[in-house]
Rosetta silent file (secondary structure, phi, psi, omega in degrees, C-alpha in Angstrom):
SEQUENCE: XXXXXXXXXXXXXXXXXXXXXXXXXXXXXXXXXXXXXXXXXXXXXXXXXXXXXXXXXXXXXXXXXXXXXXXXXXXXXXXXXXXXXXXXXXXXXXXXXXXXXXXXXXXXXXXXXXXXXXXXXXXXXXXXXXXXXXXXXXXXXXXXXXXXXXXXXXXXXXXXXXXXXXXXXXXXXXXXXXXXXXXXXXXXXXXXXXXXXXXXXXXXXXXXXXXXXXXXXXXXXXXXXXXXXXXXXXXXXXXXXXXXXXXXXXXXXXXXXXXXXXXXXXXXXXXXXX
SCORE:     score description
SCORE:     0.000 S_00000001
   1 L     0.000  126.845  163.853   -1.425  -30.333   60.677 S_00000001
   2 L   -38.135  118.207  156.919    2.370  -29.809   60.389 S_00000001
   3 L   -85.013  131.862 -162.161    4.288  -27.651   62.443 S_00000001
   4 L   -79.492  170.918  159.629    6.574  -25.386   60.107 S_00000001
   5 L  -103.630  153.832 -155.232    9.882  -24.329   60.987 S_00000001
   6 L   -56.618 -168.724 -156.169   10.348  -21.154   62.459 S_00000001
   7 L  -139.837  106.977  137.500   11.612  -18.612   59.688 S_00000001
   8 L   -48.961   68.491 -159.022   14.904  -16.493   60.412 S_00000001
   9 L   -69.360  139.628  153.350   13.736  -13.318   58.775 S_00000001
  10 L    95.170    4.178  173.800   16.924  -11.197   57.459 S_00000001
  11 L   -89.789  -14.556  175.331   19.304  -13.553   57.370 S_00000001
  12 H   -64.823  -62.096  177.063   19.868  -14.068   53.640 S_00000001
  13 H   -88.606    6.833  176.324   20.309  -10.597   53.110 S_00000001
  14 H   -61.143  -47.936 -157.361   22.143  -10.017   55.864 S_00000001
  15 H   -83.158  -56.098 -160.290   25.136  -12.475   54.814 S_00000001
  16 H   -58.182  -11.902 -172.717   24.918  -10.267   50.879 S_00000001
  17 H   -96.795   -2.129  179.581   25.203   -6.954   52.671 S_00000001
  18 H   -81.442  -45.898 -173.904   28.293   -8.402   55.040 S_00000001
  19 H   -46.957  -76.127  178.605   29.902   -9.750   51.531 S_00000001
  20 H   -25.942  -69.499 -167.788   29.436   -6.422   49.927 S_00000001
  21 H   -56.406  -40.360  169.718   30.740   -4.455   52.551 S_00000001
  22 H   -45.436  -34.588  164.933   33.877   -6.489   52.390 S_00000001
  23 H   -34.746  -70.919 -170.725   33.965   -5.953   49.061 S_00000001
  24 H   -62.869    6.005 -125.557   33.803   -2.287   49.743 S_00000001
  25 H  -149.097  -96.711 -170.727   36.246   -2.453   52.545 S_00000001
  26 H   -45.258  -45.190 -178.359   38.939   -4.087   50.333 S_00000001
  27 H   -40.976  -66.219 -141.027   38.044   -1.555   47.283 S_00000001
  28 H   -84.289    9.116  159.706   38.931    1.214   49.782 S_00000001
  29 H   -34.914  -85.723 -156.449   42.072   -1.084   50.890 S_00000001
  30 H   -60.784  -36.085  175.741   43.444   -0.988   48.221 S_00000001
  31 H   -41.271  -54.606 -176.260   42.745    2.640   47.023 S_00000001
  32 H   -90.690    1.980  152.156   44.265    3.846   49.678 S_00000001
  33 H   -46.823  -49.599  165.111   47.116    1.556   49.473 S_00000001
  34 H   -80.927  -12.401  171.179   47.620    2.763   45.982 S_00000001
  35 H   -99.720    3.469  170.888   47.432    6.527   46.801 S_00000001
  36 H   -98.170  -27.434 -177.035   50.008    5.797   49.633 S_00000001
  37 H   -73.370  -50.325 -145.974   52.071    3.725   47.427 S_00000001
  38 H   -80.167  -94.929  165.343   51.499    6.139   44.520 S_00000001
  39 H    12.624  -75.615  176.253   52.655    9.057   47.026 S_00000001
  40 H   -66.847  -21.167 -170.474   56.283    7.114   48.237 S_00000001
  41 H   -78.992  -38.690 -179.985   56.897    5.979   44.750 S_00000001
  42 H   -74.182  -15.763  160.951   56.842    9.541   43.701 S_00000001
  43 H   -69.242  -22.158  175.590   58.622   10.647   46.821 S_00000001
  44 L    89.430    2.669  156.964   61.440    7.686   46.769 S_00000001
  45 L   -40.665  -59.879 -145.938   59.754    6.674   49.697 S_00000001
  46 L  -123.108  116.766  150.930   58.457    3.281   49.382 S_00000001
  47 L  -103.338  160.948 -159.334   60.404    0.083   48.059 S_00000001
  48 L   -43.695  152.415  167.720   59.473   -2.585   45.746 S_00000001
  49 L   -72.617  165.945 -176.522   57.583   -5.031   47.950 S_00000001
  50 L   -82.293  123.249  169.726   58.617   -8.359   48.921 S_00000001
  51 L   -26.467  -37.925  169.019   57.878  -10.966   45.638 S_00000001
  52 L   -49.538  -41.079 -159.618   56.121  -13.216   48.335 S_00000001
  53 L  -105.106   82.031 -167.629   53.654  -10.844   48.830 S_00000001
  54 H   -37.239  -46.509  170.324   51.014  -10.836   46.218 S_00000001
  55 H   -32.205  -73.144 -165.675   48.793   -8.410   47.807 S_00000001
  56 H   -70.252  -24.999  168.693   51.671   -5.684   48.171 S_00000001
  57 H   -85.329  -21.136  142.646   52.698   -6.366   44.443 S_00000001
  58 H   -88.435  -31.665  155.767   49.833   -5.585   42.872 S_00000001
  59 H   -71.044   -1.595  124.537   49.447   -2.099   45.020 S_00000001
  60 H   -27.652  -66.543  177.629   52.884   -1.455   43.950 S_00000001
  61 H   -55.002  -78.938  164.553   52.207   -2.452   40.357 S_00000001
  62 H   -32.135 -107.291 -164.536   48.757   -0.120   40.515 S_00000001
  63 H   -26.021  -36.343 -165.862   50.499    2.728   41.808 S_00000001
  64 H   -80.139  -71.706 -173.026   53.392    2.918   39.483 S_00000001
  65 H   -60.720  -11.666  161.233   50.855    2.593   36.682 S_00000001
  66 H  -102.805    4.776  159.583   48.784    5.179   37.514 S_00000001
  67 H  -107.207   12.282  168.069   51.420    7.901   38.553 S_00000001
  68 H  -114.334  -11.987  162.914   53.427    6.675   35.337 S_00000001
  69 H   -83.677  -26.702  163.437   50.277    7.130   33.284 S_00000001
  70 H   -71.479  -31.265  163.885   49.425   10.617   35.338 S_00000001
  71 H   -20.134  -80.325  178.070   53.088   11.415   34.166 S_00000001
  72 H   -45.227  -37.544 -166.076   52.350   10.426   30.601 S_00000001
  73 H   -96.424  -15.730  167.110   49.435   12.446   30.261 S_00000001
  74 H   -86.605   -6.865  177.769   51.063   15.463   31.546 S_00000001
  75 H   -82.079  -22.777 -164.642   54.499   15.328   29.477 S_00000001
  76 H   -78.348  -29.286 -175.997   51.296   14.811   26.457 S_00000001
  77 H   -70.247  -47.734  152.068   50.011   17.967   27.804 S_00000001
  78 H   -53.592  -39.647  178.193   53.289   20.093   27.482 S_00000001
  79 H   -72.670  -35.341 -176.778   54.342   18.722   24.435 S_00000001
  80 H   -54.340  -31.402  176.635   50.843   19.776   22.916 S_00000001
  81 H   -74.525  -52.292  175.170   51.504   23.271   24.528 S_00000001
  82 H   -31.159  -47.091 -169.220   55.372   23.516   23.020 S_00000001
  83 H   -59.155  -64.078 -179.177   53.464   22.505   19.820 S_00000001
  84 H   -68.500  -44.879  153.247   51.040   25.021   19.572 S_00000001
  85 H   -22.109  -55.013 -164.816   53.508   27.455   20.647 S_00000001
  86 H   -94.742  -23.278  176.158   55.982   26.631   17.807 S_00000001
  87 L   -96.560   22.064 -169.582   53.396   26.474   15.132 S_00000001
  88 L   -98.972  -20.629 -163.112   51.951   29.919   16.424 S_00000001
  89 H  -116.695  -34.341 -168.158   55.724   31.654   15.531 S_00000001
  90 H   -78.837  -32.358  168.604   56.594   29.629   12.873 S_00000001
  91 H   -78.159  -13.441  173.704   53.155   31.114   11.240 S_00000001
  92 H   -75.986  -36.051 -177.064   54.082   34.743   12.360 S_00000001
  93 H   -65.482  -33.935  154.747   57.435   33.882   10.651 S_00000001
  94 H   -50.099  -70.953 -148.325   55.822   33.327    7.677 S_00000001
  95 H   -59.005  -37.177  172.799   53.563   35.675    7.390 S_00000001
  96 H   -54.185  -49.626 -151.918   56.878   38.180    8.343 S_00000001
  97 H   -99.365  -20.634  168.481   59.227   36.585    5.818 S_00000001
  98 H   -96.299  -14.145 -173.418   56.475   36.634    2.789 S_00000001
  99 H   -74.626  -54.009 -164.814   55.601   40.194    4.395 S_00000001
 100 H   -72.323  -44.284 -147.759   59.726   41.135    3.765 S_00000001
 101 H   -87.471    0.058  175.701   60.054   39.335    0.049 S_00000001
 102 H  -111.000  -68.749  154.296   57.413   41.298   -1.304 S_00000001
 103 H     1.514  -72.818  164.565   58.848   44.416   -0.036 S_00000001
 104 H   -48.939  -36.528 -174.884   62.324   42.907   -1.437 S_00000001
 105 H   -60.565  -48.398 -159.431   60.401   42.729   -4.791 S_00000001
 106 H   -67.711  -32.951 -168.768   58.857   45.866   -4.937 S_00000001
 107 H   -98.501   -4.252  142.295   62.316   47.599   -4.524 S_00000001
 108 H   -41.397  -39.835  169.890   63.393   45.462   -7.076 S_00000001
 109 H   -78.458  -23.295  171.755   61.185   46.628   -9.305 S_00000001
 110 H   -43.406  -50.439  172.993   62.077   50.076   -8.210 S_00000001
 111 H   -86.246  -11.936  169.363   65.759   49.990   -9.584 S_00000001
 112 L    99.441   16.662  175.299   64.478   48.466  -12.584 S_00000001
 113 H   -45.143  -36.952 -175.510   65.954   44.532  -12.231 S_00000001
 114 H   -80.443  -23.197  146.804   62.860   43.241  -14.188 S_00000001
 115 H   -56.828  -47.385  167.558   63.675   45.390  -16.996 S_00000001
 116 H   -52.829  -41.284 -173.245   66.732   43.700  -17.641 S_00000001
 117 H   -77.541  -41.074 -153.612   64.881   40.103  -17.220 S_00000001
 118 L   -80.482   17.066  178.850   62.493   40.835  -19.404 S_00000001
 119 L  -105.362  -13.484 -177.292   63.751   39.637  -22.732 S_00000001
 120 L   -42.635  120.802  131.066   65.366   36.661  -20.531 S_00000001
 121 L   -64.893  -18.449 -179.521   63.894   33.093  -21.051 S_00000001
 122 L   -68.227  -33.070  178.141   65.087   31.486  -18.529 S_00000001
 123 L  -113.783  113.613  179.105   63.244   33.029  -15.607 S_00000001
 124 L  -131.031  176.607  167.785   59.728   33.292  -15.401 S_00000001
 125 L    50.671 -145.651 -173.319   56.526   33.362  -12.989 S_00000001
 126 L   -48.542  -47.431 -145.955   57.441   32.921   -9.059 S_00000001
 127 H   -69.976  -49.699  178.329   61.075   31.879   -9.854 S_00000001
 128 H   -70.042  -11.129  156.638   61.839   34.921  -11.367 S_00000001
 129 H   -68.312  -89.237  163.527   60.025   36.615   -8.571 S_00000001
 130 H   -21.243  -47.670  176.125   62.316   35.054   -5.900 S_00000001
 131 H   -70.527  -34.829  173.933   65.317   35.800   -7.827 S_00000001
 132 H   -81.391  -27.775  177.978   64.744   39.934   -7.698 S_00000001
 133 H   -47.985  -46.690  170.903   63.499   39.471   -3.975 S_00000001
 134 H   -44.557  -41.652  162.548   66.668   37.649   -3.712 S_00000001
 135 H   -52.292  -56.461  171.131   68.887   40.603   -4.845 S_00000001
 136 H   -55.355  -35.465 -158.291   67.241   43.011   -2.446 S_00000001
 137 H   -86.335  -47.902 -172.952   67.609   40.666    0.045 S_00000001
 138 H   -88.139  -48.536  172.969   71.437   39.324   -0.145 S_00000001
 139 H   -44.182  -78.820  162.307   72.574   42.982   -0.752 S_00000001
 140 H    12.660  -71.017  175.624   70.893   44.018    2.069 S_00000001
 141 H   -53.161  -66.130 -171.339   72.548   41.313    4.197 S_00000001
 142 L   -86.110    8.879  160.120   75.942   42.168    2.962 S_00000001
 143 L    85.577    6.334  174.272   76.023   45.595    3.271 S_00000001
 144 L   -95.148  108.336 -135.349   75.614   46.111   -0.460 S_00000001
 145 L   -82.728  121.700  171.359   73.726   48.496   -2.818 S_00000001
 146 H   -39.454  -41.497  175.091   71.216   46.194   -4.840 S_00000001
 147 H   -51.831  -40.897 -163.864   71.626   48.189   -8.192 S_00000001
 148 H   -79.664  -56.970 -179.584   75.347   46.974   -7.834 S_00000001
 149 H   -50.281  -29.660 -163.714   74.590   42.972   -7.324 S_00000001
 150 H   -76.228  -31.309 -140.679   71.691   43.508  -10.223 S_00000001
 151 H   -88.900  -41.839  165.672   74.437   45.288  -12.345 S_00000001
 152 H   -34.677  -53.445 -168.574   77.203   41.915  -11.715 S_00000001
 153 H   -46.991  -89.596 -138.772   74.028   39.590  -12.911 S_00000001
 154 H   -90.821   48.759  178.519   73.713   41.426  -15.904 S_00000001
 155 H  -105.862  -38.494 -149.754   77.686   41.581  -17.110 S_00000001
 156 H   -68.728  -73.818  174.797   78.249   38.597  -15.501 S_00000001
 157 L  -144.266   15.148  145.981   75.370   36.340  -17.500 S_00000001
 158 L    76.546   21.888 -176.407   73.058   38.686  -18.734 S_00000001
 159 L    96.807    1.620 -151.952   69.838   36.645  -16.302 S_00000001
 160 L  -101.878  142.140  173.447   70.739   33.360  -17.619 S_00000001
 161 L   -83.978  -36.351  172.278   70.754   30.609  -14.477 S_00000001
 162 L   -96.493   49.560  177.892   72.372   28.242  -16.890 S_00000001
 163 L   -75.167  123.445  155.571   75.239   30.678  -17.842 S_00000001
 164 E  -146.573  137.188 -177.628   78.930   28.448  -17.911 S_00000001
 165 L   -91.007  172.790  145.347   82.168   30.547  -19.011 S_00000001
 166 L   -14.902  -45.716 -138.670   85.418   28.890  -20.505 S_00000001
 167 L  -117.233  -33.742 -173.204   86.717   28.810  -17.530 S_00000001
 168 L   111.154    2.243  166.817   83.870   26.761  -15.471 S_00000001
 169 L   -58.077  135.492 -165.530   82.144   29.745  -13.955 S_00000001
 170 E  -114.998  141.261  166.604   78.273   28.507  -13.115 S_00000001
 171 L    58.402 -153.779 -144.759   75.302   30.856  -13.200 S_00000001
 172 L   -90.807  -31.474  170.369   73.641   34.151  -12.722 S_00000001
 173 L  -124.033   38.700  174.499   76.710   35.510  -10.982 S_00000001
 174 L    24.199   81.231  138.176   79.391   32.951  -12.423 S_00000001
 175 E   -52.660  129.751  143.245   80.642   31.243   -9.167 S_00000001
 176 L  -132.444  143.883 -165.943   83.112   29.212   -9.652 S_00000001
 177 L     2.248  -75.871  143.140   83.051   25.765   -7.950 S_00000001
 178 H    14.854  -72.064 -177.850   86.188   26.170   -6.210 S_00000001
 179 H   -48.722  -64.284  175.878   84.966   29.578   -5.024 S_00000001
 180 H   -22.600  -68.856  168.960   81.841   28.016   -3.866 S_00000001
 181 H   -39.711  -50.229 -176.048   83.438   25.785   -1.635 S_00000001
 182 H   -49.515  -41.827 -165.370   85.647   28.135   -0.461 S_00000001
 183 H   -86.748  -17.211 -175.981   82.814   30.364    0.919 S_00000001
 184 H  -102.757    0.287  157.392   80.732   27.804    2.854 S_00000001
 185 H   -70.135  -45.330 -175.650   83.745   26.441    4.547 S_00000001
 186 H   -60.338  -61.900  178.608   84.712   29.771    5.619 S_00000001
 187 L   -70.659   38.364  137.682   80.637   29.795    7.299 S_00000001
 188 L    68.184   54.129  152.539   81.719   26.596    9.122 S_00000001
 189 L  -102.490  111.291  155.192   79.159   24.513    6.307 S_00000001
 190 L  -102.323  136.546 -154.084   80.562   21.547    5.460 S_00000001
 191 L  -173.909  128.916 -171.162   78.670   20.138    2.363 S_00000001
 192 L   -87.088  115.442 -170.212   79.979   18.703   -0.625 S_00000001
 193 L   -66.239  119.297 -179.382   79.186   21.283   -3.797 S_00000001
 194 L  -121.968  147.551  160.230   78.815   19.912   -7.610 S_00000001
 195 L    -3.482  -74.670 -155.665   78.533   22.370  -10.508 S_00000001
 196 L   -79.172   80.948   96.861   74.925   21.947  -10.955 S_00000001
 197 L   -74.013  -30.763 -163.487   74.140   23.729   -7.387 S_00000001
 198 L   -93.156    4.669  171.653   75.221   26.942   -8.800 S_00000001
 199 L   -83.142   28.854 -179.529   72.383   26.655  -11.587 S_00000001
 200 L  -142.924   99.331  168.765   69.720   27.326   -8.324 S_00000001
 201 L   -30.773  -49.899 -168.618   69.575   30.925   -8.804 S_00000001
 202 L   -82.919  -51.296 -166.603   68.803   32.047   -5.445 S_00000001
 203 H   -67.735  -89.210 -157.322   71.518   29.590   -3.537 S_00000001
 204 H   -63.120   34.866  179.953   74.299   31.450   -6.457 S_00000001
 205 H  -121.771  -22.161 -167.505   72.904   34.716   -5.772 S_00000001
 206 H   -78.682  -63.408 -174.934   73.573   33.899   -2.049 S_00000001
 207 H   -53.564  -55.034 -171.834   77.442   32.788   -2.877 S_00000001
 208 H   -43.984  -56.157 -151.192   77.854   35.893   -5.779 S_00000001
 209 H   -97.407  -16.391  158.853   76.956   38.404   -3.547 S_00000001
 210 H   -71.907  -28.587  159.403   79.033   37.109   -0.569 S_00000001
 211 H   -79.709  -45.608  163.242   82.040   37.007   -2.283 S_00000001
 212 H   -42.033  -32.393  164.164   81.655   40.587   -3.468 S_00000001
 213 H   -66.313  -49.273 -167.480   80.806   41.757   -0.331 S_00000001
 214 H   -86.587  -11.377  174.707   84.203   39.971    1.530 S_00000001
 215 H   -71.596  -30.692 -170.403   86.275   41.164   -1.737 S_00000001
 216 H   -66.851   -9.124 -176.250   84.962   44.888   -1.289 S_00000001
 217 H   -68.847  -42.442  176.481   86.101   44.063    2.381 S_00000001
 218 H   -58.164  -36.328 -174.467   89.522   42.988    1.074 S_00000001
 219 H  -118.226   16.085  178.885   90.462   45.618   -0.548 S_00000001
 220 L    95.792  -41.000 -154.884   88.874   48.937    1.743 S_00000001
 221 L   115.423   18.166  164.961   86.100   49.421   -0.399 S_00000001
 222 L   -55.237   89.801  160.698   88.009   49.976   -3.459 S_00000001
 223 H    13.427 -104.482  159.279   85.168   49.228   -6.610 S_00000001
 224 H     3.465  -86.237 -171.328   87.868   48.667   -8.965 S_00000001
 225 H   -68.294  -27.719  166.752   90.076   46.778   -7.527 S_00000001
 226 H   -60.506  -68.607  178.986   87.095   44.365   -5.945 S_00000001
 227 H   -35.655  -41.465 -164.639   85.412   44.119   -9.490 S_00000001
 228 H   -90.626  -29.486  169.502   88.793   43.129  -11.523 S_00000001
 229 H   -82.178  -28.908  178.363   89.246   40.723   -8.499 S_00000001
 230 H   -48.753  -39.314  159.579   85.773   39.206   -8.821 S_00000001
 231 H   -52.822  -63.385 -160.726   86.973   38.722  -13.032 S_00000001
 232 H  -138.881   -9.071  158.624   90.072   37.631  -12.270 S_00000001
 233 L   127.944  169.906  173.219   90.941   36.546   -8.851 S_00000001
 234 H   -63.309  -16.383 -165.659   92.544   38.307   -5.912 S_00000001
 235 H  -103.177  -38.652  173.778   96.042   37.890   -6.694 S_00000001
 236 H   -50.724  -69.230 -147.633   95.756   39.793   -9.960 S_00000001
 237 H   -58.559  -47.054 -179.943   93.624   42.351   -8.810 S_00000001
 238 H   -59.912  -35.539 -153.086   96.485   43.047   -5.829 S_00000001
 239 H   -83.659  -30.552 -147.678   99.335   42.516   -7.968 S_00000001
 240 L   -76.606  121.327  175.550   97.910   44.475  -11.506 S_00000001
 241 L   -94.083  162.576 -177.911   99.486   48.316  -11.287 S_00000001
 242 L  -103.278  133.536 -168.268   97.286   50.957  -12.825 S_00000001
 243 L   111.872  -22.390 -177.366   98.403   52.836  -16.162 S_00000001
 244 L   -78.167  157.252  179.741  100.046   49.169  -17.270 S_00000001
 245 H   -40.309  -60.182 -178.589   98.581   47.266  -20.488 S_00000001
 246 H   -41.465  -78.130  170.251   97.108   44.683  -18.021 S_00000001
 247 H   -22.456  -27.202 -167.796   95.286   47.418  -15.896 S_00000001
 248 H   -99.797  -35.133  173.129   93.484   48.730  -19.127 S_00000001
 249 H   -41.731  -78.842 -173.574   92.670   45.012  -19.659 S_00000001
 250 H   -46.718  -13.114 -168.708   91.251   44.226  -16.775 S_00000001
 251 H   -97.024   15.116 -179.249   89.714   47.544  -16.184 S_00000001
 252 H   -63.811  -49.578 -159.285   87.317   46.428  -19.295 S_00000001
 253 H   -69.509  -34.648 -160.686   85.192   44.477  -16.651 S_00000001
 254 H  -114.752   30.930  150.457   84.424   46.850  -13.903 S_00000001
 255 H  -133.522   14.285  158.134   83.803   49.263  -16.266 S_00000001
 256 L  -111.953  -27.917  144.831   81.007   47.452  -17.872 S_00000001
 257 H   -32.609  -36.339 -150.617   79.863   46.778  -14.414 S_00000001
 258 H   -91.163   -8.255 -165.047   79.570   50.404  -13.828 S_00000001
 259 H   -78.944  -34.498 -171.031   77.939   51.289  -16.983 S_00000001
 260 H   -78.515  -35.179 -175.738   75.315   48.607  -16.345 S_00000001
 261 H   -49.787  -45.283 -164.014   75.268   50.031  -12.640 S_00000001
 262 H   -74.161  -29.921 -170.660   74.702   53.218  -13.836 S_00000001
 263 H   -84.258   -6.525  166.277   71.841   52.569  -16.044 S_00000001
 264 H   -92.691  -15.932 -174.574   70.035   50.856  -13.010 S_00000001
 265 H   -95.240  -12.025  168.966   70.490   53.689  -10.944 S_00000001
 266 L   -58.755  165.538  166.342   68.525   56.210  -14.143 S_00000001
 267 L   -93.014  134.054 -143.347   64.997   56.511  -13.801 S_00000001
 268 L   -75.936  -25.895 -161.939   63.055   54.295  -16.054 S_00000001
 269 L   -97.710  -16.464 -161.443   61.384   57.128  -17.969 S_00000001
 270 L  -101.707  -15.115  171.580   64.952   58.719  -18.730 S_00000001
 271 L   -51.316  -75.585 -164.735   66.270   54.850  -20.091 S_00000001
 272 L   -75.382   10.263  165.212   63.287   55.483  -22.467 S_00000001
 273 L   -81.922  -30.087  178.871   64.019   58.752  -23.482 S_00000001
 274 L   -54.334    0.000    0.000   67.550   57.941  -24.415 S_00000001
């Protein structure tokens, strides 16, 4: 019979639990290399390691990417809040600003603008909906009684968006070009203007009622003398004496202004009694 050899019980697993714990022993190396690393890089602490040193250059490298990815996810985290923020007011702005234009409408319909429109072709549906909101709105703005801007429209072109005088006047309150320019330069826009701009109702309802507004400004709040300059320019309207031939011309327009004014300012029931 053989004699065996003795048996070393425990040493086999002995040697896998020394690997492991080295294993585990370097894991928490490095960890805390990289949360010491990660720590001075964000403090300005710590400088790049020496190239030689492989070790020190990947817990460098590991730290930077995981404080430039905790970074990342917290600039993702603000911008998401900014986000939600900005679409939370931009829908209250809505809801305010479709809240006001129906308002604007209704006291459009109040003075009776959609009577005037309604033999118009030109305007229909929404669009024509936006254009009396529009009235209410830019009067408003300018310090102007709607009835008066409504009254311009209809001497001016009678509703029509594609209205052009003789002269080159465009649209519902026959801008001209010139004019155009004139006024969005003055509001520090610079933007080059073509004709066909003033055929967008709402944009020459914008222009129309802003020049009326800085003429009634021009001249103290003189009607008259604003109306015949809106008709015929400023230099007339200053220059033109009243009781002269001219003066009776000129005083054709802004007294078919006033006529139309006045019949927006009747009550609807007393129009249809006439």
């Amino acid at each position: 019979m053989g004699v065996s050899p003795p048996v070393i019980r425990g040493r086999g697993p002995a040697g896998r639990r020394s690997a492991a714990s080295r294993r585990r022993s370097l894991a928490l190396a490095l960890a805390f290399a990289c949360g010491a690393s990660a720590s001075g890089a964000v403090l300005g602490l710590v400088k790049r390691p020496d190239p030689d040193d492989r070790f020190a250059n990947l817990t460098f490298t590991t730290a930077v990417a995981v404080e430039t990815a905790r970074n990342a996810n917290e600039r993702a985290r603000r911008a998401e809040g900014d986000l939600s923020l900005a679409t939370s007011r931009i829908q209250a702005l809505s809801v305010a600003g479709a809240e006001q234009e129906l308002a604007d409408l209704r006291e459009a319909e109040r003075i009776g603008v959609s009577r005037f429109m309604k033999d118009g072709t030109a305007l229909w549906g929404d669009e024509r909906r936006r254009v009396m909101a529009a009235i209410v709105r830019e009067a408003r703005r300018n310090g102007l009684d709607p009835a008066l801007v409504a009254a311009v429209i209809q001497v001016e072109s009678h509703f029509d968006p594609f209205a052009v005088s003789s002269a080159g006047a465009c649209g519902l309150m026959q801008v001209m070009p010139p004019t155009a320019r004139w006024l969005l330069e003055k509001e520090s826009e610079r933007v080059k203007i073509r004709p066909a701009h003033l055929f967008n109702p709402v944009f020459n309802i914008e222009l129309g009622t802003g020049y009326l507004a800085h003429l009634m400004s021009r001249f103290d709040g003189d009607l008259t003398r604003a109306l015949i300059a809106y008709n015929a320019g400023p230099r007339v309207a200053r220059s033109v004496q009243r009781g002269t031939s001219a003066w009776r011309r000129l005083h054709a327009y802004p007294r078919n202004v006033l006529a139309a004014y006045k019949s927006f300012l009747l009550m609807p029931e007393q129009v249809a009694a006439r």
